[in-house]
N, C-alpha and C positions, 0 to 999 in steps of 0.2 A: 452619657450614653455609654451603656458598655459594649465592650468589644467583645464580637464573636469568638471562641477560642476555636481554630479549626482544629478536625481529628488528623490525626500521622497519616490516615490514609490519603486523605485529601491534600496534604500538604506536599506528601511524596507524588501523589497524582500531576498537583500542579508544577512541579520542577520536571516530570517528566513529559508535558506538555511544552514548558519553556524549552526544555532539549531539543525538543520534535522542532517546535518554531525556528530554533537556531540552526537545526539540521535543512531545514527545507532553502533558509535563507543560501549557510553555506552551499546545500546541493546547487542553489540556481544561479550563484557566482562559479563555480566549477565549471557549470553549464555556459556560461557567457566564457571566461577565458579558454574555454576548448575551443567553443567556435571561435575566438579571435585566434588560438594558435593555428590551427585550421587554416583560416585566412590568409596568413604570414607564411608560414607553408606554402600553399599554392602559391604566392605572391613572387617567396622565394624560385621555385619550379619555374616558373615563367621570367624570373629574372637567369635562370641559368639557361634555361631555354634560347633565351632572348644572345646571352653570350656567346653561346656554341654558334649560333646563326651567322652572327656577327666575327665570329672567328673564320667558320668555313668562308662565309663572304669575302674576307681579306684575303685568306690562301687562294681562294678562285682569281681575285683580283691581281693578284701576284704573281702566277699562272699565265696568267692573261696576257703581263704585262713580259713576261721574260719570251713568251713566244710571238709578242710583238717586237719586240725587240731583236730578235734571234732571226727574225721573219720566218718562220717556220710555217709550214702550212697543216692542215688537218692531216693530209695524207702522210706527211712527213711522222707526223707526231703519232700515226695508230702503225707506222711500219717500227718508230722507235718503242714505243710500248712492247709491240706482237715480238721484236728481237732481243725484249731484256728479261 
């Protein structure tokens, strides 16, 4: 059996066909780790979100605790604010 010889045209045809195919591939892993960064991102967002919450939380907490202690009353505390 002999072998077909193909022409340059065709053979360059076919490499730039392989390209395309590897281009599509690479484009559709691009396409997945963006949206994974994406993901991570937001994920990150709402873990700093989550810390600021949990920070003011503690300061409120703390707040709380030093005007129980102090026994200080609401009134006490908006005549110390309005004076400083």
């Amino acid at each position: 059996m002999a072998r077909e010889r193909r022409t340059k045209k065709e053979i360059i045809t076919a490499k730039i066909e392989t390209i395309d195919e590897k281009i599509t591939v690479y484009a559709n892993k691009i396409a997945a780790l963006t949206d994974e960064k994406e993901a991570l991102q937001a994920e990150l967002e709402e873990l700093a979100t989550a810390q600021k919450k949990a920070e003011e939380e503690a300061k409120t907490k703390e707040l709380l605790k030093i005007i129980k202690d102090k026994n200080i009353s609401i009134d006490d505390l908006k005549k110390m604010v309005e004076n400083s």
